[in-house]
N, C-alpha and C positions, 0 to 999 in steps of 0.2 A: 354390578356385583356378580350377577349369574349369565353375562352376556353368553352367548353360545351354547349354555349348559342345558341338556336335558333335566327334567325331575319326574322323578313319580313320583306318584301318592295315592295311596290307597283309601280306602273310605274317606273319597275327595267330594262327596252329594252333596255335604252341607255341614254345620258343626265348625269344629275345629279344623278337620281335613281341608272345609272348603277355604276357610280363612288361612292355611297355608300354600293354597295352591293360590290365591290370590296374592299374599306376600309376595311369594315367589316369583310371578310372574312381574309384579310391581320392580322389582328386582332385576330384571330382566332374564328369568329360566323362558323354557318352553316347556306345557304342560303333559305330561302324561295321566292323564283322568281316570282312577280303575275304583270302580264300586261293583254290589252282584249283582247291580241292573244298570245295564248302561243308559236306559232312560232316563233315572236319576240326578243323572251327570249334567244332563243340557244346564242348568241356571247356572253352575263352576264355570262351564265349558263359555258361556257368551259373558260373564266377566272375567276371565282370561281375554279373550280376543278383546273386548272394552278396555283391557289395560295394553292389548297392542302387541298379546303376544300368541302364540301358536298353541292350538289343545286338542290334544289326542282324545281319544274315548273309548275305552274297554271295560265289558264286562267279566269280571272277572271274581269266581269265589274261592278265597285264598285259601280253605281246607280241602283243595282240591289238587293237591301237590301236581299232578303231571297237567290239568290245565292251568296251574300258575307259572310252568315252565315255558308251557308253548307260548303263555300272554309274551311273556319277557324275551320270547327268542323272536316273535310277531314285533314285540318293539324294538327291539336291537339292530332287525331286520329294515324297517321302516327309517328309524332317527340315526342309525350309525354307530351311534356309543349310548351310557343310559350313564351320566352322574353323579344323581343323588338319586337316594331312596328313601321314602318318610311310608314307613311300617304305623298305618292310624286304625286301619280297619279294626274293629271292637263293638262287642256286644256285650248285657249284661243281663243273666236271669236271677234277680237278687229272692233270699231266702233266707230263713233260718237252718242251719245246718238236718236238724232232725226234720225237718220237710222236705228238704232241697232234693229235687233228685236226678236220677243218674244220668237221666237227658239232659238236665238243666246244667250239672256237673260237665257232663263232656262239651256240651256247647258254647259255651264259654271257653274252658280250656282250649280246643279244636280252632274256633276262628282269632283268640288274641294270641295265645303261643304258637300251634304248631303254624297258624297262619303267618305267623312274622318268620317261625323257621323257614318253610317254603319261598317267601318272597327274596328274604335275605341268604339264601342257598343259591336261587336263580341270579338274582342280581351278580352274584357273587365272581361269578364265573364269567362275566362278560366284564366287570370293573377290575378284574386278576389280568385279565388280558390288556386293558388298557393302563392299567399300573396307576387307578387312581381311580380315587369315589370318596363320596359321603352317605353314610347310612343310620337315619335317625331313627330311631324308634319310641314310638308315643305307650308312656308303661302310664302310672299313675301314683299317689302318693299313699294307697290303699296298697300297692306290692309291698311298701316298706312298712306303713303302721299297722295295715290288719283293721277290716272296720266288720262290726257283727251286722250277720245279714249277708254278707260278701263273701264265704270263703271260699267259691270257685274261682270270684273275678281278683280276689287277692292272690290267689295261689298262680292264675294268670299271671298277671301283670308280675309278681314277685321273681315268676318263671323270666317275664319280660329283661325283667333287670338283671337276672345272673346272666342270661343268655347273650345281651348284650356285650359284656364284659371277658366273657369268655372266646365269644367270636374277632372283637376287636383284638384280642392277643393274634389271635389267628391271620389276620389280613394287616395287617399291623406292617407287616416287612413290603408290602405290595404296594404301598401307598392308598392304603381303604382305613379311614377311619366311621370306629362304631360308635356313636352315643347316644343318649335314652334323656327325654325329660318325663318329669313326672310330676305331671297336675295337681293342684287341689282341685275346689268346687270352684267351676268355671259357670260362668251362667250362660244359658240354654233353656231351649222352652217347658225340662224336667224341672227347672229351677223358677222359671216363672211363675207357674203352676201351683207353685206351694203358697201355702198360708205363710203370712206375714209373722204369726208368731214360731215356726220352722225354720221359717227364713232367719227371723234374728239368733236364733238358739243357733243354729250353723256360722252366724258371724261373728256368736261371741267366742265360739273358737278360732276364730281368723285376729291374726293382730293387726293386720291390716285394714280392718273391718270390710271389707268388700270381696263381691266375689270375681273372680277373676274374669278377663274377655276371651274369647278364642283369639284374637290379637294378641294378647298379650303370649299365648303360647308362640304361635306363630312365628313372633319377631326371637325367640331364643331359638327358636326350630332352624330358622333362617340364619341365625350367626353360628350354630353349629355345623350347620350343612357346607357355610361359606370359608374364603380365604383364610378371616378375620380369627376362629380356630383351628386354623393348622397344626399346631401343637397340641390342639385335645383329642383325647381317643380312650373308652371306657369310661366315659363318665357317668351318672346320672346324676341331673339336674332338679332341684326341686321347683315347682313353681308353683305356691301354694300359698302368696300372702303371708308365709311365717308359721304356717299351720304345721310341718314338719321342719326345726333346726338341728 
């Protein structure tokens, strides 16, 4: 499906990121590995090569607009062309708004939005040239409903989802398509963590009673990025067990 294709992925360490960058490779891309400590990377990086395919590895901190240029001009440089792009890099400083504050405000905002502008700026410009690309962007299902507690990482992510939308008009004629999925409650070791009865109050809003895999993101990440939607561009995707229709 990805024979010959490069991919990035940004917050590839572990999580979802890592479970895309393993898709993909399953797939057959070659990996481009960027997290803010390239150390992090090594366990993505030798199950990539385990699936028999190629992994790059940069550190790189995506609120860093002119070092997220060089990473991408350093990979352009290296692989020849750059593919896809899967925008995952995300943080969260959750809060009541009347406590939240302006560090906690900017940092979240700074690495999920202007970090996905930067990555998807750079990319931009080397997939214009080659007249073709995929560019996924991981928003969440909190940009669209608004959860209390959240409203920096909502106002992110919500940022996530126009921004999408508005750049895929944009590259639209170049042959670069943009789309954005957007998670429910994916289990993870924040989820593990929890008491059984949090745990069921969070499933009985799920219709699907379960919580989602980083797999399960993954496999829609990979049919966006692929062949198989060539005719989609501006999307977002829910992927939430039914938790947003």
């Amino acid at each position: 499906m990805f024979a010959g294709k490069i991919a990035v992925v940004t917050g590839a360490a572990r999580g979802i990121g890592q479970a895309i960058a393993y898709n993909l490779a399953a797939k057959g891309a070659d990996l481009v590995l960027c997290d803010i400590k390239a150390e992090w990377l090594t366990e993505t990086a030798e199950g990539v090569e385990k699936l028999g395919r190629k992994a790059s590895c940069f550190e790189l901190d995506v609120t860093d607009a002119t070092a997220v240029q060089n990473v991408f001009n350093d990979i352009a440089a290296q692989t020849g062309r750059i593919d896809i792009l899967i925008n995952n890099a995300g943080i969260t400083r959750d809060g009541l708004l009347m406590r939240m504050s302006e560090e906690d405000w900017d940092a979240v905002l700074t690495v999920n939005l202007k970090g996905t502008f930067a990555c998807t700026k750079a990319v931009s410009r080397i997939m214009m040239k080659q007249r073709s690309g995929a560019i996924v962007n991981v928003a969440s299902i909190i940009g669209i409903m608004g959860n209390a507690g959240q409203a920096n990482y909502a106002a992110s992510k919500g940022g996530v989802i126009a921004f999408t939308k508005s750049v895929a008009k944009e590259l639209a004629s170049r042959n670069i398509r943009v789309n954005a999925v957007a998670p429910g409650f994916i289990a993870s070791k924040m989820t593990d963590a929890l008491s059984e009865d949090v745990k069921n109050k969070m499933l009985d809003a799920i219709p699907l009673s379960r919580f989602g895999q980083p797999e399960d993101v993954a496999n829609l990440v990979s049919f966006l990025a692929g062949d198989e939607s060539a005719y989609i561009t501006g999307v977002v995707i829910n992927i939430s067990g039914g938790m947003v229709m």
